[in-house]
C-alpha positions, 0 to 999 in steps of 0.5 A, a space after each residue: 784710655 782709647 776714646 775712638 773706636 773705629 767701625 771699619 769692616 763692622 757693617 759688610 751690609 754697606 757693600 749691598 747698598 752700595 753705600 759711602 757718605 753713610 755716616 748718618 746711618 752708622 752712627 744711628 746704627 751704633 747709638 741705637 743698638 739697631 742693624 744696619 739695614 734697619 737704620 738706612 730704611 729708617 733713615 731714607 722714610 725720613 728723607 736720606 737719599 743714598 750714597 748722600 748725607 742728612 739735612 739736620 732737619 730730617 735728622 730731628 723728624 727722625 730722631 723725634 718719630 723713634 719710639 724705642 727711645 727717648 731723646 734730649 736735644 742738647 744746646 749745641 748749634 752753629 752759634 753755640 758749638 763745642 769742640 768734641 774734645 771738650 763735649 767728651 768731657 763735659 758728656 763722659 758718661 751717655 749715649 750721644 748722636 752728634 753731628 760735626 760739619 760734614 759728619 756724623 758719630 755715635 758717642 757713648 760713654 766718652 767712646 767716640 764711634 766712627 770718627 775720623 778727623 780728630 778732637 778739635 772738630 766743632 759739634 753743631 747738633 748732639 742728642 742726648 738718647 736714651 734707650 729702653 730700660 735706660 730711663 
């Protein structure tokens, strides 16, 4: 079973901001069922500045403030991280927002979306969410 999938060339929108180091808003994207455009708005009214990674902290307002969907925060930190090869198998099932040093992703259903470095990177952050019609 192929567990990455990659979303390469899956959002042409990033060329109309100029984006790179958008893993945050890629990863919302694809966990959130929600267009490019109206991730990165989101994001940045939660405090992302372009071309620029995500603070945990913003992140957590953001996640909180949504209410198309209900989030769970998981037990992952820097204290108590798990590798993603082990996550995938304690989560198989769900959708997932987790964040690695450096990186965000979109988890669901053990599908890894947008991932580059490979099974043994730490989760720090992961939220579990579910979204409307999903409860």
């Amino acid at each position: 079973m192929e567990r990455f999938q990659s979303t390469v060339g899956k959002y042409p929108e990033r060329e109309k901001y100029k984006e790179h180091n958008d893993c945050t808003v890629v990863a919302w994207a694809e966990c959130f069922d929600s267009s490019y455009e109206n991730a990165h708005g989101w994001l940045k009214k939660h405090g992302r500045i372009n071309r620029r990674g995500m603070r945990i902290e913003d992140l957590t307002s953001a996640l909180k403030a949504c209410k198309k969907a209900k989030v769970k925060f998981g037990p992952y930190s820097n204290q108590n991280r798990i590798s993603l090869c082990k996550f995938l198998q304690k989560h198989p099932k769900g959708r997932y927002y987790v964040c690695s040093r450096g990186h965000a992703y979109c988890v669901k259903d053990g599908i890894v979306y947008d991932y580059k470095e490979g099974l043994r990177r730490h989760v720090i952050f992961a939220v579990r969410v579910y979204l409307e019609g999903e409860i």
